[in-house]
N, CA and C of each residue as an Amber inpcrd file, in Angstrom:
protein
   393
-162.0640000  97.9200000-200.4240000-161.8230000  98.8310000-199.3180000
-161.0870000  98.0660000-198.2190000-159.7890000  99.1070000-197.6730000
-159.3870000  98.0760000-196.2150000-159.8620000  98.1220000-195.1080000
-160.6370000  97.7930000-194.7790000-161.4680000  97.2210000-193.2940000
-160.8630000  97.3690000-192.3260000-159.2480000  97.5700000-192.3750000
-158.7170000  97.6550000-191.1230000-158.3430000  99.4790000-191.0910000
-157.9820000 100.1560000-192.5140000-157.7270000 100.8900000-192.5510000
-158.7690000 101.8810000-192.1740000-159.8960000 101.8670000-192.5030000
-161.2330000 102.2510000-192.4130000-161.0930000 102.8320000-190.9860000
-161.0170000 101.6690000-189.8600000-160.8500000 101.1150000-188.6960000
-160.4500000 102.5520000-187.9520000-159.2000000 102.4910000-188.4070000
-157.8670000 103.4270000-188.1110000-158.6430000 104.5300000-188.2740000
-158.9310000 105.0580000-189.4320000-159.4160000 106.5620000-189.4500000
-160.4450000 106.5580000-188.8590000-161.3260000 105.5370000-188.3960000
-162.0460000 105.9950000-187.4940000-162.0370000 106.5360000-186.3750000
-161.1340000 105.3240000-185.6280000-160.2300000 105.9360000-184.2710000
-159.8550000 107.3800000-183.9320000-158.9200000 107.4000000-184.8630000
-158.4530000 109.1310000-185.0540000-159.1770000 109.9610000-184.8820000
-160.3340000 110.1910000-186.0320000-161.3060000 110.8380000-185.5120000
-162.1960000 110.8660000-184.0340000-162.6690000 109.5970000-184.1590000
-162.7080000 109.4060000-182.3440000-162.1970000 109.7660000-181.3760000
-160.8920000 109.7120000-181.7080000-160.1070000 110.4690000-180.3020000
-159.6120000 112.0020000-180.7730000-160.1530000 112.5120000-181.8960000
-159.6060000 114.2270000-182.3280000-159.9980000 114.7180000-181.2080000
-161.1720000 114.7260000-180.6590000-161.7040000 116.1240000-179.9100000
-161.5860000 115.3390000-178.3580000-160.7560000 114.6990000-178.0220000
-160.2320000 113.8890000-177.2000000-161.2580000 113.6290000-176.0720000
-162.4970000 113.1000000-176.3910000-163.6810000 112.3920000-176.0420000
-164.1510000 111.3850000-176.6720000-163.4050000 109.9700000-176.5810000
-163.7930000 108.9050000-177.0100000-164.5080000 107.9340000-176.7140000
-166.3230000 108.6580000-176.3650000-167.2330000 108.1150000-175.5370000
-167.7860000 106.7460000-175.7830000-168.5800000 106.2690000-174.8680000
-169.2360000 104.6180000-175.4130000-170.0440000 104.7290000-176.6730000
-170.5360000 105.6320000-177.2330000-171.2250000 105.4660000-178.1680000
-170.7160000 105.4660000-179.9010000-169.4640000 106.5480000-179.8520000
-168.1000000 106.1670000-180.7800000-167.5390000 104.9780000-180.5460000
-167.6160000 104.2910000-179.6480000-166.7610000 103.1730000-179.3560000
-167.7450000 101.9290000-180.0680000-169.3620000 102.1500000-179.9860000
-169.9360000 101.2550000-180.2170000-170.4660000 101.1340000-182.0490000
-170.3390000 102.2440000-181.9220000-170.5380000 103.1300000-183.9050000
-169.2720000 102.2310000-184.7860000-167.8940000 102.2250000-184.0960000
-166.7870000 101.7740000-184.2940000-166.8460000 100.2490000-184.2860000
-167.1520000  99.5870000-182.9190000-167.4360000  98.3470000-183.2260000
-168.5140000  97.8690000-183.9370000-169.5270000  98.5590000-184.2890000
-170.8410000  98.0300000-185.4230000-170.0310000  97.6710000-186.5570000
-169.4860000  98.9470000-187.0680000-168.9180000  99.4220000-188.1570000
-167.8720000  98.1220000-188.3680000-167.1930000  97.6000000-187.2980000
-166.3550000  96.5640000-187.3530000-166.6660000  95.2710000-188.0440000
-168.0000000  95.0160000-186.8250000-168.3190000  93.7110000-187.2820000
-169.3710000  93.3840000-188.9310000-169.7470000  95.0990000-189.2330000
-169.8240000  95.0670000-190.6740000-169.3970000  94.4500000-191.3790000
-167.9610000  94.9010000-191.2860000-166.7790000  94.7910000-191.9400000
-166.3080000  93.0080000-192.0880000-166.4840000  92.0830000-190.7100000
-166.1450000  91.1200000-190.9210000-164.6420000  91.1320000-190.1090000
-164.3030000  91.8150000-188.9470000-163.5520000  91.5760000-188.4140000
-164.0100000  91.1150000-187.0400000-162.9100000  90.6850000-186.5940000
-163.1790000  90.0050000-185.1670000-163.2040000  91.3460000-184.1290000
-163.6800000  90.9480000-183.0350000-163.7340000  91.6470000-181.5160000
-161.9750000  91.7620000-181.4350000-161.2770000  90.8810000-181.1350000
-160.1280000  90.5260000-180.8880000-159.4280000  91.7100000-182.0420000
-159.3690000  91.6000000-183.2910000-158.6690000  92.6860000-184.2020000
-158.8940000  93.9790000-183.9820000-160.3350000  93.7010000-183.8520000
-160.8810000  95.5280000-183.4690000-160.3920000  96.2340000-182.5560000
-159.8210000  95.3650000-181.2050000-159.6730000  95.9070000-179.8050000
-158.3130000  96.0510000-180.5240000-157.5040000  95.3700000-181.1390000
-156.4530000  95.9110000-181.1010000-155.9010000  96.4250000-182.1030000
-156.6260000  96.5320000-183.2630000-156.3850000  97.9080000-184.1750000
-157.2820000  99.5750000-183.1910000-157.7870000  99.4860000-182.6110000
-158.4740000 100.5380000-181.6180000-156.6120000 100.9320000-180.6040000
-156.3170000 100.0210000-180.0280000-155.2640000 100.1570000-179.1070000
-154.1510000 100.4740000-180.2610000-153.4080000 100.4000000-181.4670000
-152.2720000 100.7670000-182.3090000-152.7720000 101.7790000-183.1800000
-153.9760000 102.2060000-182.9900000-154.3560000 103.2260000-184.2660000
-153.4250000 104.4640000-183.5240000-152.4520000 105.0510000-185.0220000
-151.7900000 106.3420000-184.7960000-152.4300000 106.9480000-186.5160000
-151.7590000 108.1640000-186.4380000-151.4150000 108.3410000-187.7730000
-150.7440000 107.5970000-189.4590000-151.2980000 107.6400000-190.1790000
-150.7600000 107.0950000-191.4790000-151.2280000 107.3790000-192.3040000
-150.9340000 106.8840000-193.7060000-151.4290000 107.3480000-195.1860000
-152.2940000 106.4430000-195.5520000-153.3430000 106.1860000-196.1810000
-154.0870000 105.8650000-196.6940000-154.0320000 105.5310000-198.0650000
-154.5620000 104.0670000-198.5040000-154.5070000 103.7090000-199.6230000
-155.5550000 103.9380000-200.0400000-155.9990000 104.8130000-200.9590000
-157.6170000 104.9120000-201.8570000-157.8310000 104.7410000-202.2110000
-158.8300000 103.4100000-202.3180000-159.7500000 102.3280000-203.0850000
-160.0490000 102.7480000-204.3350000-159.7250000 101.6620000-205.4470000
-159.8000000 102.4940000-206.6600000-161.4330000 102.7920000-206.9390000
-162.6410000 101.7360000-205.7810000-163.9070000 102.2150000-206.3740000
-164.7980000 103.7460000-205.6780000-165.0550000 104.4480000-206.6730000
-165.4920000 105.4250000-206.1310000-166.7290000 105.0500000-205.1300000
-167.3100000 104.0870000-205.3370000-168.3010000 103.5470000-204.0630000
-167.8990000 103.3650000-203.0500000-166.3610000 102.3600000-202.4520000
-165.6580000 102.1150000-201.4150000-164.6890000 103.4310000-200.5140000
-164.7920000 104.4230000-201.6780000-164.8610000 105.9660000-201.2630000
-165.6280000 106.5050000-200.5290000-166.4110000 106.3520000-201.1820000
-167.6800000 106.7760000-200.8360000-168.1830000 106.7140000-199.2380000
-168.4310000 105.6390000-198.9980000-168.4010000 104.8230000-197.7550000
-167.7040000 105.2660000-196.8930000-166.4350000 105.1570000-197.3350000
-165.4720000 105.8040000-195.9960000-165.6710000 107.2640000-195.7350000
-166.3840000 108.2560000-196.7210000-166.2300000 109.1630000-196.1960000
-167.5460000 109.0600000-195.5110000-168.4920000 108.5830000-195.8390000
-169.9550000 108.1050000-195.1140000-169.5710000 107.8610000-193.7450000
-168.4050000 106.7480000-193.4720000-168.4790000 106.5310000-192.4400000
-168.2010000 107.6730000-191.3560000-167.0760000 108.1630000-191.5390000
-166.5660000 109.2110000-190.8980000-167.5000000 110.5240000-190.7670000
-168.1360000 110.9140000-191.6030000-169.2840000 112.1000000-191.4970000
-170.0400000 111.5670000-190.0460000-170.8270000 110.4720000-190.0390000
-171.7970000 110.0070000-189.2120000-171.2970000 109.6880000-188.4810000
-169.9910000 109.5520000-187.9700000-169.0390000 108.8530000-186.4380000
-168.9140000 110.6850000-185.7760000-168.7320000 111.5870000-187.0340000
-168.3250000 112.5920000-186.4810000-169.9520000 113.7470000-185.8740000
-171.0060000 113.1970000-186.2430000-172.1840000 113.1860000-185.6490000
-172.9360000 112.6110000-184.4390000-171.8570000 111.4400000-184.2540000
-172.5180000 110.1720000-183.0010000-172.4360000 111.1790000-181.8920000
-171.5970000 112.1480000-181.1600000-171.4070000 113.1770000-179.7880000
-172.6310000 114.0910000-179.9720000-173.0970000 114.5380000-181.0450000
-174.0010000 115.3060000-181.1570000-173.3530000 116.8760000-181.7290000
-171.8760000 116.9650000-181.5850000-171.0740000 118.1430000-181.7180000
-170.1350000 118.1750000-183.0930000-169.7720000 118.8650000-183.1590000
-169.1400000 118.6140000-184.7080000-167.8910000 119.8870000-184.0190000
-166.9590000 119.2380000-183.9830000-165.0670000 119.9510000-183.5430000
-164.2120000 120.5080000-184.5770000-163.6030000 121.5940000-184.4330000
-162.8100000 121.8130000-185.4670000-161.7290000 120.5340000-185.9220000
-161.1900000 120.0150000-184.6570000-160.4670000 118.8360000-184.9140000
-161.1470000 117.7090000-185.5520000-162.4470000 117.3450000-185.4660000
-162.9670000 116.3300000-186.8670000-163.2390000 117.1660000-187.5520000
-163.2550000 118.2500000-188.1960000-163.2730000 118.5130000-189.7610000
-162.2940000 118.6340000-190.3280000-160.9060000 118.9500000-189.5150000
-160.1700000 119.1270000-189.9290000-159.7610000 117.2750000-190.3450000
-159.6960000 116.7810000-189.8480000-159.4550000 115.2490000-190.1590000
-160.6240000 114.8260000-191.2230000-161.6150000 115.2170000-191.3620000
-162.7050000 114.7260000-192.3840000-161.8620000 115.5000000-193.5450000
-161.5800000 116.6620000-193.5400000-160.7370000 116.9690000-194.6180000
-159.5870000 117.1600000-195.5790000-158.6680000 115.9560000-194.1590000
-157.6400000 115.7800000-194.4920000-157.7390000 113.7350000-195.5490000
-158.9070000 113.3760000-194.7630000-159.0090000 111.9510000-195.4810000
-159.9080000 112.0570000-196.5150000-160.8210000 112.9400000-196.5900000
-161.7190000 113.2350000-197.8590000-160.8330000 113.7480000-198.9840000
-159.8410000 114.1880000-198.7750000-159.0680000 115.2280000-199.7800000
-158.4060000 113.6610000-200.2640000-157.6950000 112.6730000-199.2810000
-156.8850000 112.0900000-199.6670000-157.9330000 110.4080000-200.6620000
-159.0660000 110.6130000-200.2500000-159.9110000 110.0560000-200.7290000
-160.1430000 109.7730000-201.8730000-159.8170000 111.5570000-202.5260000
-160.1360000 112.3290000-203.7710000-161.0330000 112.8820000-203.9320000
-162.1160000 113.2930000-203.0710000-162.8760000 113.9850000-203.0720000
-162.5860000 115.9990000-203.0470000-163.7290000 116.6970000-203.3360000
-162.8910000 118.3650000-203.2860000-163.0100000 118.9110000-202.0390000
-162.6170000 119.5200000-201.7910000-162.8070000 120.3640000-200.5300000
-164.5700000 120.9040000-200.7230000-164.4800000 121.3800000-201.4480000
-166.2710000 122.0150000-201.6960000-167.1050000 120.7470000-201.1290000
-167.1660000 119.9730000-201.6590000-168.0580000 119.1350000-201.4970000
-167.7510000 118.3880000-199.9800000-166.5360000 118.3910000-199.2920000
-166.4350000 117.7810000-198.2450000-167.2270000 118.5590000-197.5810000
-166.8190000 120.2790000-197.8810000-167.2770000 121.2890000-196.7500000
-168.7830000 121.3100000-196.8640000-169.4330000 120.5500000-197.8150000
-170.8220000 120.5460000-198.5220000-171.5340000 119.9960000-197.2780000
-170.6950000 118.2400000-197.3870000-171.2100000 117.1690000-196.3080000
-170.7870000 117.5180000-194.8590000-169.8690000 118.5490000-194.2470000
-169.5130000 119.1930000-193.0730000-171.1070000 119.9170000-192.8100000
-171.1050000 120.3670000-193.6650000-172.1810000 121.7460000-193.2260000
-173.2720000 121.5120000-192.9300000-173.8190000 120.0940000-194.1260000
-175.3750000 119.3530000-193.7290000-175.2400000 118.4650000-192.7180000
-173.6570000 117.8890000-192.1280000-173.8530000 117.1680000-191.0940000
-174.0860000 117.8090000-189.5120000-173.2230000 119.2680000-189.8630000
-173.2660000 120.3400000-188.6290000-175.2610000 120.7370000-188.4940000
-175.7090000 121.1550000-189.5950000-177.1290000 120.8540000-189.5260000
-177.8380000 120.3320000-188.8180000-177.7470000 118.8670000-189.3050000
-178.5190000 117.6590000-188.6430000-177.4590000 116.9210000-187.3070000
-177.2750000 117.5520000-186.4100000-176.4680000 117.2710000-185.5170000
-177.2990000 116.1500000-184.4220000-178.3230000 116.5390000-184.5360000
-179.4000000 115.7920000-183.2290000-180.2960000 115.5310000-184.1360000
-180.3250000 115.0110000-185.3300000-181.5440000 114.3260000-186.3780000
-180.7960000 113.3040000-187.2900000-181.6320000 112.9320000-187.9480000
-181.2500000 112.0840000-188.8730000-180.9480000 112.7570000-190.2520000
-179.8520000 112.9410000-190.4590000-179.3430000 113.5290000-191.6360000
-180.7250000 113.0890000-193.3900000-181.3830000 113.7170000-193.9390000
-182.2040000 113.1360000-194.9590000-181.2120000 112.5830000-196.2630000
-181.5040000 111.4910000-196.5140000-180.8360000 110.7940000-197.6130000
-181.0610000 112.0500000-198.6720000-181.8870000 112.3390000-199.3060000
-182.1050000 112.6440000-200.5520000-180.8630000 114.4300000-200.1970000
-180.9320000 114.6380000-199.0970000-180.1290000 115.9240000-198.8960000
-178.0940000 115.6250000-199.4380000-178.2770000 114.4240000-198.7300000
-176.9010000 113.7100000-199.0610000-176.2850000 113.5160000-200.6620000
-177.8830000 113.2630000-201.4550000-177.7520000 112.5370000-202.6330000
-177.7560000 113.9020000-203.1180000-178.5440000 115.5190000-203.0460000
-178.0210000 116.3560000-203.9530000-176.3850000 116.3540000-203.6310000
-175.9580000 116.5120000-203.0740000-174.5540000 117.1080000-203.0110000
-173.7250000 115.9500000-203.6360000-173.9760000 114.9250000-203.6440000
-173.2900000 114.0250000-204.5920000-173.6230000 114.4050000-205.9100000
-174.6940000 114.5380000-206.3460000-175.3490000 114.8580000-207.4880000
-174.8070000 116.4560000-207.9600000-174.0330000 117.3940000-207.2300000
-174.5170000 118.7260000-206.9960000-172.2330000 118.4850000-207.8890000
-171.6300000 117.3340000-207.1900000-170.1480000 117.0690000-207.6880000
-170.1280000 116.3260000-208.8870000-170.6350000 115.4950000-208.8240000
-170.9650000 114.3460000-210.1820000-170.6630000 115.0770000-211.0250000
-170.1220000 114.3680000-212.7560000-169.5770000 114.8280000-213.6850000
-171.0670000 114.2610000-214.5120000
């Protein structure tokens, strides 16, 4: 997975509903130093993030993840925007994931907006696409 790219779509989303509060900012830098990047890269992949295409990790796990990440960044405000779903479904699609199932993880994240989303709720809908 690219760590920087990750990065980027996070941003985006962050700034869709053009409220890019301290707590996206701090979700973003966790998420960073996850990753193994510096303070210094982060601030300034945060400052050049625009639009671009995405390379999609050939592992469906490192997929996975990214769309993980982005569901739960798009939960950190407490609100869920037409402008992040529309971006959750423009990088989930490009991910390879279906629309059904994005709109699956939209709907249980619009749900649990002010809770903790339940793992096992997450795992049917993976389970619910699975071949």
């Amino acid at each position: 997975m690219n760590s920087e790219e990750l990065i980027k779509m996070l941003v985006l989303l962050s700034r869709s509903d053009k409220d890019f509060d301290e707590n996206e900012f701090a979700y973003l830098l966790n998420v960073a130093e996850r990753l193994g990047l510096s303070q210094t890269r982060f601030e300034r992949l945060v400052r050049q993030a625009s639009e671009f295409e995405i390379n999609s990790p050939p592992s469906e796990h490192d997929r996975m993840r990214m769309l993980y990440y982005l569901l739960f960044l798009m939960k950190i405000d407490k609100r869920v925007t037409e402008e992040e779903t529309g971006i959750i479904h423009h990088y989930g699609f490009k991910l390879g994931f279906s629309r059904a199932m994005i709109n699956d993880f939209i709907d249980l994240i619009s749900q649990y907006q002010e809770h903790r989303v339940p793992e096992e709720e997450m795992i049917d809908i993976i389970r619910k696409y699975s071949n």
